[in-house]
Structure formats: C-alpha cells, structure tokens
N, C-alpha and C positions, 0 to 999 in steps of 0.2 A: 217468735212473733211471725204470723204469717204474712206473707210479702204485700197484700194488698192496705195490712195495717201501718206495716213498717214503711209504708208510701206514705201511707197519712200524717204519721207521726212524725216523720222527715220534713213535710210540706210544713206542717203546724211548725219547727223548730224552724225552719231556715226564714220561714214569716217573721218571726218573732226576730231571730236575729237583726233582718231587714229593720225590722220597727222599730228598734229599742239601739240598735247599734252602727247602722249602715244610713241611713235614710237621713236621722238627725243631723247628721255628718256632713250627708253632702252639699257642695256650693257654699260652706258656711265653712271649712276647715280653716286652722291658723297656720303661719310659716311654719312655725314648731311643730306644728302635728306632722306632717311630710319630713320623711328622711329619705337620702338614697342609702340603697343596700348597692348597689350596682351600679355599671355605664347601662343607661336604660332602663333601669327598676329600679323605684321608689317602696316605699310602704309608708300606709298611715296608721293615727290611731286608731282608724274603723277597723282597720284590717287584725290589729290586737284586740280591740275589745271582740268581735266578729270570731276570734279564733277560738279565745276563750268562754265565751257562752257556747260556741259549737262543742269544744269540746267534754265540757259540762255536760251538755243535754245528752248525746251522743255515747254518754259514760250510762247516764238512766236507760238508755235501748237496747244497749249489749256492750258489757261492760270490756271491752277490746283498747288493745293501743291504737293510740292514734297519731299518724302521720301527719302533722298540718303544715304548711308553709312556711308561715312564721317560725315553729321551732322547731324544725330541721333547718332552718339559715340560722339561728342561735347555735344552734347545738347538734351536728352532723349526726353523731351516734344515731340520732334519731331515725333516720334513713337503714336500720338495721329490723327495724319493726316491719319493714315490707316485705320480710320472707316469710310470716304470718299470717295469723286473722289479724285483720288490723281495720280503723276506719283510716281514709284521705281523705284529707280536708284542704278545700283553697277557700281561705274565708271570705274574700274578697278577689275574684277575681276580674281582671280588667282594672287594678289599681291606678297605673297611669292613666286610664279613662278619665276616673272618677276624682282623681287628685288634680285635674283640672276643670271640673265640672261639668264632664259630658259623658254622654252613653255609648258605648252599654257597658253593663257591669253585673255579676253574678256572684252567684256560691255552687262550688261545685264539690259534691260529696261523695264518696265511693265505698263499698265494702269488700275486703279484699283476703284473698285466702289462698298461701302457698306461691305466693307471686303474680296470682292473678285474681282483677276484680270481677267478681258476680254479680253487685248489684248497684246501680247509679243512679245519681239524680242531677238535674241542673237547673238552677231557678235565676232566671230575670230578674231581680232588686226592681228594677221602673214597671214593666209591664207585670209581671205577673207570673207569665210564663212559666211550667212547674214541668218537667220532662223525669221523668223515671222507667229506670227498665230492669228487668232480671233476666241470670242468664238462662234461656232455654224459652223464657213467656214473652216477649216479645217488647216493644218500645211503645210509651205512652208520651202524649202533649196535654196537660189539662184533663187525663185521665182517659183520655180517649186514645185506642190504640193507631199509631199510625204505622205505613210503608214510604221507606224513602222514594222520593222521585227525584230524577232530573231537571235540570232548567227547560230541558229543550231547546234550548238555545244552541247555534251552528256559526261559529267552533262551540264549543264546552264553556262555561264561566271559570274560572281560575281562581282562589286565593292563597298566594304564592309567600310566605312568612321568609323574606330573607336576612333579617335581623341578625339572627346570632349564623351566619354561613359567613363564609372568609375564602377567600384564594381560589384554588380550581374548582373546587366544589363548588363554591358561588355562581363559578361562570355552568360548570353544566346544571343546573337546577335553570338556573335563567334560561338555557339553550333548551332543555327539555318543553319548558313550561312557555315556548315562544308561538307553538302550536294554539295557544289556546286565548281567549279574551279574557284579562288577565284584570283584577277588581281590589280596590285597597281591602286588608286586613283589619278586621275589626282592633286589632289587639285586645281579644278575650274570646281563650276559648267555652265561653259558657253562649257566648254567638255562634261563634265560627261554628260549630258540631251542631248545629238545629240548620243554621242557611246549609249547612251539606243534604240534611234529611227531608227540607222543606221548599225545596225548587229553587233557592235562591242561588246558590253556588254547586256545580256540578264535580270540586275537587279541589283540595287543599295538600300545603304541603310543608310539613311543620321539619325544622332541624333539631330545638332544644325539646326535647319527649320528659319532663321534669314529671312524677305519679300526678300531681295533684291539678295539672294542668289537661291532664289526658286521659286518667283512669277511669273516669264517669263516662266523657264522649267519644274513646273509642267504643267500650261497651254497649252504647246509646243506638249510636249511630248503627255500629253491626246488629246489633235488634229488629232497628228499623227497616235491614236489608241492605243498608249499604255496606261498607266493607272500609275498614283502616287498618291496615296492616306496616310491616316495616318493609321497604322495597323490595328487600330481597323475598318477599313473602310472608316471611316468619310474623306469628302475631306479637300485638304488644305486650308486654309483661310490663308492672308494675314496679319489680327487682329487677329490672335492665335500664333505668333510668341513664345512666350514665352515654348510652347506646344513642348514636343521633342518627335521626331522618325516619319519616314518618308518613306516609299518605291516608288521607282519607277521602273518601268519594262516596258520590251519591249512590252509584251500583257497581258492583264486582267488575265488570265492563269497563268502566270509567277508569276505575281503580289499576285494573292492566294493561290499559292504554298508557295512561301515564309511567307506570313501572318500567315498563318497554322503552319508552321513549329516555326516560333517566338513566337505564341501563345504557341508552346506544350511545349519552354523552359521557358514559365513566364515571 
C-alpha cells in the first residue's frame, strides 16, 4: 500500500475506533471498568475494546504481529515481536487522563521493522488532530506537511516527566532541567510529541521509553526536524525498551543543549 493510502486508511481505523469504542466511554465509565495494572497506571474497558478493533483492522492492512499495550502487560512474550515487521499499538493513550474524564487522550500507532519504526501516526480522540509521518517523506498535521519550531520563549519551555525516576538520577534530571521554564506534563504522549513540534514546549524528557508510548513520536517528531534521541545520542529503537531516558526537542539545538547539561549532572 503506498504510504499516502496507508495514512488514509489508518485515519479511517483509528476514527472509527474513537467512535465505536473510545468516545462512548468517556465521562460515563463504571467503578468496574477501571482497574489498576500498576502504582500509576490504570486501564479501562476502552483501552480493551480500543486494542482489539485496532488490532483487527490493522490485521486487513498488512497482515504483521502486532505489539499492543494491553497484551504485552498480559502476556510479556509478546515484547519478542519487536525484533520484526510488526505493528505498536497504544490503544488508548493518556488512560489516566481519560479514566477521570479529562484531556487529552490518543491512539498512537507505528510500523516497525528490524527494531526500528518507519512509519507513524497520532490522533487526538477530542480534537481531531491526525499526525502521520514516514521515514525519509517528512511529518504531516491534518495532511499538511509541517517543520518543528520552537516556543521562542527565553529560557526554553521544559516538560520534565519525572514519574518513574527514583534516587540520584531524579536529583540530576531535576538539576539538569532547572535551566529551563519547566510546564506540567500532559501524561500522554500522543500530546506531549505534537507541543514538542508545534511551539508549544521547546523539550521533553521522558525516563520509561515503553515501544508504544514512543515509537510513533519519536519518528514524528524527527520528521518534523526536531530530534529525540537517547542522551547519550544513540537513537531510539523500538527493541531497546527496556533502556530508560529519552529526550526529545523541538530542534537538534535544543536537543544538545539539554544532553550537555544532563551529562554535566551524571
């Protein structure tokens, strides 16, 4: 399928999921449908029914394994599918968001090949918002191809994810990122990776790198000209999940400024 269909045909499925699976859900969920998986993460039933039409549909576009959320926390093996073609899936991403009735929240899809994804997408459930890219053509919003910029803003905008950091590490992230005007975290990165490309936050700095949280919006994001890599430089891989700390920035620039400064705290 040539890549400008395989946009359309993504948008068409993760609509429909939205419709049929996500949307009815929300503001209206029961105690029962919310469980925790986690300290900090929840799942609902949107996020199951959301998993399995994705990966249904996803099976009709190119018939690959698929990596989703949901059953890779059932079923670990499943995290073995990402040294392949494979699709990532977060069915729902921003669950805590939305399992209290507020924004934002997404689906964030990827295709991925040999440990690293090619091709992404990220859709806003409320707005609309449809973001796709491939690797080598460049990053699109609503079909329109964009370039990241900066806030402009002097210090730089910050959003600083220290959730899952613990002990020294916590303290130099904080030390690194004290430089900067530092802005609550959406908790979803189906946000977070569009304010990095679209002026709104000029750098991000994530510690859990899980495929299906990050495989779409690093590749998005570096399309668009910005740049997410792992401090030490190295890019993201999909098969390195396990591997924590993450920056992404509005430009290359941004991106090294920060490294540096994370570097000088250890």
């Amino acid at each position: 399928m040539k890549p400008t269909a395989l946009h359309e045909a993504i948008h068409a499925l993760v609509r429909e999921v939205t419709a049929r699976a996500i949307l009815p859900r929300y503001r209206r969920l029961a105690a029962h449908e919310v469980t925790a998986k986690a300290a900090d993460d929840v799942v609902t039933i949107a996020d199951h029914e959301a998993e399995d039409m994705l990966t249904e549909g996803l099976a009709r576009l190119a018939d690959l394994p698929v990596v989703g959320e949901e059953a890779a926390h059932a079923e670990p093996a499943v995290f073995e599918r990402l040294a392949g073609d494979c699709w990532i899936v977060d069915p729902l991403d921003g669950t805590r968001n939305f399992a209290r009735g507020a924004a934002p929240f997404g689906i964030l899809v990827a295709m991925a090949s040999g440990g690293e994804a090619h091709s992404a997408w990220i859709y806003d459930c409320l707005s609309g918002r449809f973001c796709a890219a491939q690797r080598g053509a460049g990053a699109f919003v609503n079909g329109e191809r964009i370039a990241a910029r900066p806030s402009g803003e002097n210090p730089p905008v910050a959003a600083i994810s220290l959730i899952f950091v613990d002990g020294a590490r916590r303290e130099a992230v904080k030390q690194a990122a004290a430089g900067y005007r530092q802005v609550d975290v959406p908790y979803c990165a189906a946000e977070q990776y569009p304010r990095l490309a679209l002026g709104a936050n000029d750098l991000s700095y994530f510690e859990r790198t899980l495929p299906w949280d990050h495989a779409s919006g690093a590749l998005w994001l570096g399309e668009a000209g910005g740049k997410c890599a792992r401090p030490d430089g190295s890019p993201y891989r999909v098969d390195d999940w396990r591997r924590k700390g993450l920056i992404g920035a509005a430009s290359p620039q941004l991106w090294e400024a920060m490294a540096e400064r994370l570097a000088g705290f250890g």
